[in-house]
Each structure stands twice: as C-alpha cells, then as structure tokens.
N, C-alpha and C positions, 0 to 999 in steps of 0.2 A: 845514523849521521856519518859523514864522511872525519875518516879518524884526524884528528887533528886540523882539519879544516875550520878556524872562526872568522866570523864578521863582526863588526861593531858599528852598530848603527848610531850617531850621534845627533839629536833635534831634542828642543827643549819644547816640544808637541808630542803630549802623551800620545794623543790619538794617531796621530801620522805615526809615530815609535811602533803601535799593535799594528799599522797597515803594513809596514815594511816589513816585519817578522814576518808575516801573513804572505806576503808575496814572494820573498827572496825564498820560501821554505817550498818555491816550484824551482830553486834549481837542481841541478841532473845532482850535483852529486853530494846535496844535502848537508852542508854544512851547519854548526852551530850557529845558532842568531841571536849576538849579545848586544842591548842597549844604553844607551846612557843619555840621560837630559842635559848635562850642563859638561860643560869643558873637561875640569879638573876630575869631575867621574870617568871620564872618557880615559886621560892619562891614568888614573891609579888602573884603570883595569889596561891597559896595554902591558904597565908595569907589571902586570900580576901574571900575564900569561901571553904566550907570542899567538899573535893575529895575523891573518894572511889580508886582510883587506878592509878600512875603515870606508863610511859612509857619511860625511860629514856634510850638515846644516854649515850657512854662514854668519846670518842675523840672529845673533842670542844674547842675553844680557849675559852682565860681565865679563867672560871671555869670549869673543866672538872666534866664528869659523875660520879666518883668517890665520888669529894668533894659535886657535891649536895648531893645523895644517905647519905653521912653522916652525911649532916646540916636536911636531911630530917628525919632520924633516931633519931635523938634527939628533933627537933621541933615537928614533928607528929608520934609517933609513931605507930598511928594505919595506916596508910597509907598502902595499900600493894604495893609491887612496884616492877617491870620489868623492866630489863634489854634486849634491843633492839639493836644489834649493830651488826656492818658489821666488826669487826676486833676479829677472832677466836683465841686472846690469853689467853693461861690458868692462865698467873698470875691478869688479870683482871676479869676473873672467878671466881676466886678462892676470888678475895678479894670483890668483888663483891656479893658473899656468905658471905663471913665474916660481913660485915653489912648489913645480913642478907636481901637481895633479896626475892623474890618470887620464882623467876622464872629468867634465862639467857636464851637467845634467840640471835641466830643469824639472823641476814636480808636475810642470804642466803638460811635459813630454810624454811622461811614463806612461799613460793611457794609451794615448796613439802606436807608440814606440815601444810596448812594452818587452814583445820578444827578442828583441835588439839590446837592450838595458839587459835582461838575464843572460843572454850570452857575452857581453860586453865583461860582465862581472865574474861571469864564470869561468871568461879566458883569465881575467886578473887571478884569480884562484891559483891556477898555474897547473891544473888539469891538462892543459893542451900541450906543454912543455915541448913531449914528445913528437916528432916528427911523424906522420902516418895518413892513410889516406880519412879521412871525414865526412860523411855521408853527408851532403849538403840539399839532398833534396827538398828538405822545408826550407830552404833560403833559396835567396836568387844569387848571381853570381854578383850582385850590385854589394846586397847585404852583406857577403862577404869582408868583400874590399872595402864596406865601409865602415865596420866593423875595425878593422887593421889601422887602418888610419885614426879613428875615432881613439884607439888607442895609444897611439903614435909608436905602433912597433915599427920594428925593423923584419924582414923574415923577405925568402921568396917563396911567391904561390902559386904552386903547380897547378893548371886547372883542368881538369878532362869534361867536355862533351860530347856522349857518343865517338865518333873516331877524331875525333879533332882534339888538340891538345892544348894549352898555353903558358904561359910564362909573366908572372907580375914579379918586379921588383922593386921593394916599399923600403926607405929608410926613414927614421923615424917619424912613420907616420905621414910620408910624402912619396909618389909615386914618381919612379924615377925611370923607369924604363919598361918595357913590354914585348911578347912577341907571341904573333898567334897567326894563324894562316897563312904561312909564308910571309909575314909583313915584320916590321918593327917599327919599334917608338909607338907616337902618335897613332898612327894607322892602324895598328895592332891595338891598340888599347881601343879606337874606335870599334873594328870588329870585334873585339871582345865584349863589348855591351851590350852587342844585341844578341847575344847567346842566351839563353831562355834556362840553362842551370846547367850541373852536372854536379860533380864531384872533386875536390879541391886535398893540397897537400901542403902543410906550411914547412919550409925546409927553413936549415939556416939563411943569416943574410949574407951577399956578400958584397961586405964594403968598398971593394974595392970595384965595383961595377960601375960602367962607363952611365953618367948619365944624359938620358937622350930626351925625354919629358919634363920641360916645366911648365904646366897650362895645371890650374887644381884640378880637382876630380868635379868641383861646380861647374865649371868653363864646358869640361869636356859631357858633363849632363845637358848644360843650356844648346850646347850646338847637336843635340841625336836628341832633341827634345823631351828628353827622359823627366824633366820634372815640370812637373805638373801647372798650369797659366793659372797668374793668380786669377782671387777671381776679381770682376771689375766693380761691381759694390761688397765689399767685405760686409759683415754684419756688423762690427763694431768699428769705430777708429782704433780701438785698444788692438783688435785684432789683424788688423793693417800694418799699426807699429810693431807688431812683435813679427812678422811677418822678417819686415824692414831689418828687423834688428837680427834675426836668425840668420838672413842673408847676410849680410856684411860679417857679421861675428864667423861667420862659415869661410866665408872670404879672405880676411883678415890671417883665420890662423892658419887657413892652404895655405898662404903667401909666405907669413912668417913675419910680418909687421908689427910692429908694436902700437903705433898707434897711425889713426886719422883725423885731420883738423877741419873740417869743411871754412870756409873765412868768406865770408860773405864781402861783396863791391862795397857796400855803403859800411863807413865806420860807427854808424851809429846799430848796426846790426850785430845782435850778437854771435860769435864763433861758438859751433858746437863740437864735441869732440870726442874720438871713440880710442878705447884701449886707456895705458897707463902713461901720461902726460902732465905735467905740472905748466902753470904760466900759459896757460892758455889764450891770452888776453895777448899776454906779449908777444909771443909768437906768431898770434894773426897782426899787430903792428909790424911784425918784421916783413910778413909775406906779403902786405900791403906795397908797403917799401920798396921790397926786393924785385917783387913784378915790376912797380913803377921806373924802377930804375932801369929795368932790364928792356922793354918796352920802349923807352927812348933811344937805348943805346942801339938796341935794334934798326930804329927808325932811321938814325943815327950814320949806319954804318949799312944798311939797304941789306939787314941779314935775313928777313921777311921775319913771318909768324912767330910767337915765342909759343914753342913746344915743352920748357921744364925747366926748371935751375936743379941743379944737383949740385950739394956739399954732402962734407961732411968731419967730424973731432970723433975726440980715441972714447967717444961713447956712444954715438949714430950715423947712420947716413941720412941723409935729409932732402927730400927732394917735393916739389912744390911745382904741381902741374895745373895752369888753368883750366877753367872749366867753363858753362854758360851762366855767367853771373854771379859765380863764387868762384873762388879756387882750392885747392885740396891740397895740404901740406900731409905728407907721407914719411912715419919714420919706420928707420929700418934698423935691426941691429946690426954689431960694429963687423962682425964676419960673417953677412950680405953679400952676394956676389955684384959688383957693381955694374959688369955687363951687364944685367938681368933685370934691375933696379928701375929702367923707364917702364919697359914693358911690364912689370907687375905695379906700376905703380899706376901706369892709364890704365890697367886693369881694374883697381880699387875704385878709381877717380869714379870710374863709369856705370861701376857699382853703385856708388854713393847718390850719382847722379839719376838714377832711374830709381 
C-alpha cells in the first residue's frame, strides 16, 4: 500500500461501502481504504489519523453529507474531498461547490466514467505534484483537460504530438488561453481537439497570464462536434432528464453562475429553478415586472428589441434575458466580469432553452 496514503469513504450503504473498497483498490498507487457509515464515525477517524482524501455520500440520517463537508472545511482544511452520491440534484451541487468540493460525482457515472473517476482521485492523492512528462497514451488529449478542469486546478499543459507541440492554460478549473500550431486563443484550442493523443506535462500556473478564451470547454465540444447527438427517443423520460440536467450543471459551472430561474409568460405557471436560490416565486414576480416595464419604455423611446436588463448589489449580478415564451433570470457572483455577463448569460439562456 502506498505509505501514508488513506481514503475514507463515507455512505451509510454497507454494500455500496464493500464496492468502493473494491474499486478504488485499482488505483496506481494503492492507497489504504478506510470507511465509515454515519457522519460522526467519519470525524472521529479523521481525528485519529491525517487523510489525504474523503469520499462523501450526501443523504444520510442524522447528519447529512452536507453538514460533514462543512465541520470538514473548517476542522481540516487541507483535506480534498468528493462528493459521491446517487441523487442528481443541482441545489446539492451547487452547495456542495460552495464549500468548496473537489470534485461531484454521481454513482450513476461511475460505470460509464470509471477511468476518469480513478485518475480524477488519484490526482487528489497528490501523486502528480511533480512536474514531469506523463505517458498519456491510454487517454485522449480531451480526457486530459477534462480531467484538470473537472478538478478545478490551476497548472499549464504542455502537450506533445508527434512533432507538434502545445500549450493549455487552465485557472482554476477554467480555460484561459491556448496555443498550438502557430495559432492562439480560440483557434489553438480548436486545433488542439482534433489531435488524436500524445504525451502531456503539467507545469506550474501562471497567474498572471493574459486571458484570451472565455467560451467552456462545452461550447467549444458542441461546435467541432465532439459530443455525441442525443438520441431522439431516449428509452426513458428519467433518462432525457438527466441528460438535461448534466448539461446545464456542465454549463452552469464552466460559466461560474450561481444560479438559473427559467419564469415562464403566464403567472399562473410555475418558475423552476437551477443552483442555490431562495424566493424564487418573488423573483420571477419581479422579472415579470421588470420586462414589462422595460418593453414599454422601449416602445416608448423607439429603442427596438429588449436584448437583457443587467443589475446588480454587493451580493450579485443579475441579469434577465428573454427568451421564447419564458424568460431566464441569470445570477452571477459579485467578482463576475460585467463585460462578459450578456454573452455568458445568452449562453445559459439557450442552454436552457434547447
């Protein structure tokens, strides 16, 4: 076993508890695999001996996966820690990020996804540290970068194929600039996609690079067609919705949103809402409103089309784009670039909207 290397897997599901020992015991560098059923077991064994990486459930009786992740965040802060759970809701995601996660995972991934999940955890490990080249032939040069991001590291990635060479630079967890066959930005990252593999280097980051890329890494999949049409009768509606839901959550956190309000024309329809949100109800009253007003004044003053209303208080930006027969109230946190704020927000809108 790798020497002082542990994990601590926490679900109050014995049998799901013997599958994860069972799997995580295929990583490269074999760490100890400690678990725990209920909350407070989880704590006394952190307290008993230092862990490099928890694996936390969120729906448990008496203390839920929530309240550890938080008694964890303040007791250990270097802990990195996973989120593992079989229930695809976006306000447990979302808050889930907020004190600050690794990484969310759903149980229903893992099959699909599973080689991506062991190297995801094995980077947490802190194996990779080192700076040096990585034999990436069993990945694609996709797996990589989404890997990095999926993390939300910082680092730049050196990438060699054959005689060509490239350049990714990722802040946390967001691609910021690129440069590969004579090109940069954008253009670079697109030729960079269709490179078929090679060999990859994670060096330091460095912060202070200019940034030239803000489109996600979804944007720039859907236009070099890289992922995959859904299909047009899904087997299930269940498997439609999650479909729906993985995209926008995917979406969502490239952008850095906090939340989505879909607010439907008629008020007797009710507003649904994605991320961490309170008053939801009142909020699609105001967007109601706000449009209506805006819409006259438009009309009003011969300013044509309403394109957005953008506000914002020393807690969000808020901007509220229509749409065909709903409209989309889009929040943003408070150090959001506000140039950037229409275009990621008709980004979401239209997300939402398909």
């Amino acid at each position: 076993m790798g020497a002082n290397l542990k994990i601590l897997v926490l679900d109050d599901d014995a049998d799901w508890l013997g599958m994860c020992r069972d799997f995580l015991a295929q990583l490269p560098s074999k760490p100890e695999i400690h678990t725990a059923s209920s909350g407070m077991d989880a704590l006394s064994l952190l307290d008993a001996g230092p862990f490099q990486v928890l694996l936390c459930d969120l729906v448990m009786p008496r203390m839920d996966g929530l309240q550890v992740l938080s008694i964890v965040r303040r007791r250990f802060p270097g802990l990195r820690t996973v989120v593992l759970t079989g229930h695809p809701d976006e306000v447990f995601c979302m808050r889930a990020y907020a004190l600050g996660v690794d990484l969310f995972w759903l149980k229903s991934d893992l099959q699909e996804n599973a080689r991506m999940f062991l190297e995801c955890v094995e980077s947490l490990l802190g194996r990779e540290e080192d700076a040096g080249f990585r034999d990436a032939q069993s990945k694609s040069i996709l797996d990589v970068i989404q890997m990095e991001l999926a993390l939300r590291n910082s680092s730049l990635l050196r990438i060699k194929s054959g005689q060509k060479t490239a350049q990714i630079w990722i802040q946390e967890g967001q691609i910021i600039d690129a440069r590969a066959e004579g090109a940069d930005g954008e253009m670079a990252f697109g030729h960079l996609l269709k490179w078929k593999g090679g060999t990859y280097e994670s060096l330091p980051p460095e912060y202070d690079h200019v940034q030239t890329i803000h489109k996600s890494l979804e944007a720039f999949l859907i236009e070099s067609a890289q992922i995959p049409k859904r299909t047009v009768n899904p087997t299930t509606a269940r498997e439609e919705e999650e479909t729906k839901f993985t995209t926008r959550m995917t979406a969502m956190t490239y952008e850095g949103a906090e939340f989505v309000v879909t607010v439907p024309v008629k008020k007797e329809d009710t507003a649904k809402s994605c991320g961490v949100i309170q008053n939801v109800d009142q909020l699609a009253a105001w967007a109601r409103h706000a449009e209506k007003a805006a819409r006259r004044l438009g009309e009003k003053f011969g300013a044509g089309s309403l394109t957005h209303i953008a506000g914002h208080d020393l807690e969000r930006h808020l901007l509220l784009v229509p749409g065909n027969g709903r409209t989309f109230v889009i929040g943003w946190p408070p150090k959001a670039d506000p140039g950037r704020l229409f275009e990621q927000s008709k980004k979401l809108a239209e997300t939402w909207a398909s």
